[in-house]
Each structure stands twice: as C-alpha cells, then as structure tokens.
C-alpha positions as CSV (number, residue, x, y, z in Angstrom):
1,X,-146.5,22.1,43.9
2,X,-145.6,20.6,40.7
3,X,-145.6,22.9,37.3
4,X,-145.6,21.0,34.2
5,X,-143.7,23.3,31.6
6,X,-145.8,24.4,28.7
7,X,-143.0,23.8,26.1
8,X,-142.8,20.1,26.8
9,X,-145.4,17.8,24.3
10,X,-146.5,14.6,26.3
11,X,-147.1,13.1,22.6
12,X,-143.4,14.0,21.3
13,X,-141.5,11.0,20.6
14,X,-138.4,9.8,22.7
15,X,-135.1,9.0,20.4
16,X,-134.6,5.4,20.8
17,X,-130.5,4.4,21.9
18,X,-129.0,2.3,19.6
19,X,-128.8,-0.3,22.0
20,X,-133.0,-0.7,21.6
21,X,-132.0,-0.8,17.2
22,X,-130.4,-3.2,17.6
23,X,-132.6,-5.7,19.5
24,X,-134.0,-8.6,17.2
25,X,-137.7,-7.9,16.5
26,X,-140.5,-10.0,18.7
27,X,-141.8,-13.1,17.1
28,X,-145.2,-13.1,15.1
29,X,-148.3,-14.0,17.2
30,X,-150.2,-17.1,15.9
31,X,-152.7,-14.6,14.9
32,X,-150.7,-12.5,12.6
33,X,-149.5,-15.5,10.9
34,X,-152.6,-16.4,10.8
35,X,-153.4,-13.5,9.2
36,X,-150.8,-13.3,6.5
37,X,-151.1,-17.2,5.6
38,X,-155.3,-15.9,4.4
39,X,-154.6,-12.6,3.0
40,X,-152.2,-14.3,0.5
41,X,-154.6,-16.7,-0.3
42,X,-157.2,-14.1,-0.9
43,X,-154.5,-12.1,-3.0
44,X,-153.7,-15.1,-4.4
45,X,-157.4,-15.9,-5.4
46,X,-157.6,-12.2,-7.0
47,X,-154.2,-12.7,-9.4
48,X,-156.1,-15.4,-10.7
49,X,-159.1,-13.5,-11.4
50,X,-162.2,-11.8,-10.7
51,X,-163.9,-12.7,-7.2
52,X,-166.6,-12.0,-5.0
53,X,-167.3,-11.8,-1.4
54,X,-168.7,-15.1,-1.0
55,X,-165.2,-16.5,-2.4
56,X,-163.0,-14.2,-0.1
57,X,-165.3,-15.7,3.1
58,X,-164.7,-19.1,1.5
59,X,-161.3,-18.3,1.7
60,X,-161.0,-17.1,4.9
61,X,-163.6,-19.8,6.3
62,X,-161.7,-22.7,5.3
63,X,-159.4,-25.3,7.2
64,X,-155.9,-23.6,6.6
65,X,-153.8,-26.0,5.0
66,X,-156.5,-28.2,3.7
67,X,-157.7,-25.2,1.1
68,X,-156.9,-27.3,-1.8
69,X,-157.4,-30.6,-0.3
70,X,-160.8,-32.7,-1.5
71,X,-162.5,-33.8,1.6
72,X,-161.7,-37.6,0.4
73,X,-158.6,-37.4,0.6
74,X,-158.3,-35.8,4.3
75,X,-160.9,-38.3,5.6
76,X,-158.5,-41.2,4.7
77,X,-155.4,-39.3,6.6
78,X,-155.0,-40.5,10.2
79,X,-155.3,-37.6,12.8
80,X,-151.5,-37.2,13.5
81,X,-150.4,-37.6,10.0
82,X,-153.4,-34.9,9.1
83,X,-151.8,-32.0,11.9
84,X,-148.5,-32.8,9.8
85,X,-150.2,-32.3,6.7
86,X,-151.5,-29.5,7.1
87,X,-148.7,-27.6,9.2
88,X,-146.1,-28.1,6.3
89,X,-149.1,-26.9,3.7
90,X,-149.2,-23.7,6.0
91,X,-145.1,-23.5,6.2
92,X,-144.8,-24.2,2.2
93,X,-147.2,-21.4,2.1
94,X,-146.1,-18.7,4.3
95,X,-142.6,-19.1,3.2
96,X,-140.3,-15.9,4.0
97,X,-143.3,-14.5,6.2
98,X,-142.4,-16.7,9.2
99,X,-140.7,-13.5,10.6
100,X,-141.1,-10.0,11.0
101,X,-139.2,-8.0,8.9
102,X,-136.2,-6.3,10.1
103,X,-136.1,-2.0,9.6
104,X,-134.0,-2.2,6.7
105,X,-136.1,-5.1,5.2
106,X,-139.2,-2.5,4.9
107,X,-139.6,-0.4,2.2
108,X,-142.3,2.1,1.4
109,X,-145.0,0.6,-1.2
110,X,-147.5,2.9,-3.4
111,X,-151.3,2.4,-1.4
112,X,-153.7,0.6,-2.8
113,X,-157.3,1.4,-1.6
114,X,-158.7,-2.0,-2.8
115,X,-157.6,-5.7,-2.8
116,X,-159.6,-6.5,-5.9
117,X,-161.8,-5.5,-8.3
118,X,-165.0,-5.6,-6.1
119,X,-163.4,-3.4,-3.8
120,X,-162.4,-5.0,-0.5
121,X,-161.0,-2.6,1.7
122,X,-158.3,-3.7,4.2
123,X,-160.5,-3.3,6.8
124,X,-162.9,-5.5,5.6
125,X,-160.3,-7.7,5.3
126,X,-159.3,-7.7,8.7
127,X,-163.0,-8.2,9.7
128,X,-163.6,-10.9,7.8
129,X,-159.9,-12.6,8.5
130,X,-160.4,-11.8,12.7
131,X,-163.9,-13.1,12.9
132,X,-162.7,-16.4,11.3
133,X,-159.9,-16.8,13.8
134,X,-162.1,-16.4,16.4
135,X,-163.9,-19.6,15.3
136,X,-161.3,-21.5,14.1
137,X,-160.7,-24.8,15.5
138,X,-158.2,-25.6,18.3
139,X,-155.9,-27.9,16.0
140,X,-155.4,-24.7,13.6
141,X,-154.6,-22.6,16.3
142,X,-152.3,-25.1,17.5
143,X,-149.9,-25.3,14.4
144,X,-150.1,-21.6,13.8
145,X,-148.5,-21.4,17.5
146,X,-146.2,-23.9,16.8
147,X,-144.6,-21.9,13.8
C-alpha cells in the first residue's frame, strides 16, 4: 500500500538545473506573432489618438501587411510579388519581436488595466485578436509561419 506523505505539496515547484537555464527559448508560434504584429498596431492606433471599437476590429480585421496599402495599389501587384510585399511589411513591423525574449531581457512593467481610453481590456483584446486569426486567410497564415 502506498502512503503519500502529508508534508509533500503536489503544486510545489521543482528547482530547475542550470542545464534547463540555459536552453535557448522555443520559437514563437505563427499565432503569437500574429498576435504581437496587431496589438502594436492597435497600440499604435491609440498613441495617435482617441479610438473606438469599431477601429480596433478594423485593425485586427485587416490583411496584415496591407494595413496601409489602398486597394489600387495591391490589385496591380502580381500574386508572388504581393506575398513579398506584405511579409517584409509584417517583418519591418515586428522588428525586435521576431523572438522571445530571453530571462534577463524581461523586466517587470507597472499594469495597465486598459489599452486606451475606451477601455479595452487585454482580454478583449485577445478575443478580438484570436477570433480574427481564426478567419484569416491561408496566405497570412503562411508568412506569419514563415517568420
């Protein structure tokens, strides 16, 4: 019969070996660059002034990397010259954030309970910013991979 000692906590955490420190960090999903490539543009939108929902979903809902392309100009781009387009809009973009950041990289910040003025919450965020991935086109999806 096997006791389980009462002083033991299932929930405790194990010490890492330094070995596991210093492994390099996993790559970003295409999702989570995804993710950071719209929540900049939303923050960028909000620097720039006051916004509303409807402008945070237009945001989110456009073509990444064609944001502040007019349409005339995309429809005269041939397709393959488009996908290059618009993957070195999204690289220009991301920048830095092409890579997690390493534990001595991250630094405590003060919390903010709202993204803007109207008062979008980080969850809502995420909501808005997931259910657009899940309908984003297989050419998007495609270059955020391939980053």
């Amino acid at each position: 019969m096997n006791v389980i000692p009462h002083n033991i906590n299932p929930k405790a955490k194990v010490a890492t070996p330094a070995a596991e420190k210093d492994k390099p960090r996993r790559p970003l999903s295409a999702y989570n660059l995804f993710f950071r490539f719209k929540r900049q543009k939303i923050l960028d939108a909000c620097k720039e002034g006051d916004i509303d929902r409807e402008t945070v979903e237009g945001i989110v809902n456009a073509t990444p990397g064609l944001e502040s392309v007019s349409h005339d100009a995309v429809m005269v781009l041939p397709e393959d010259e488009l996908e290059k387009f618009r993957s070195d809009n999204i690289r220009a973009e991301l920048g830095d954030k092409l890579t997690p950041k390493e534990a001595g990289e991250i630094k405590a910040r003060s919390h903010r309970k709202t993204h803007f003025k109207h008062g979008l919450s980080f969850l809502e965020m995420t909501k808005i910013i997931s259910s657009s991935w899940k309908g984003v086109d297989d050419l998007s999806k495609k270059i955020f991979e391939d980053l």
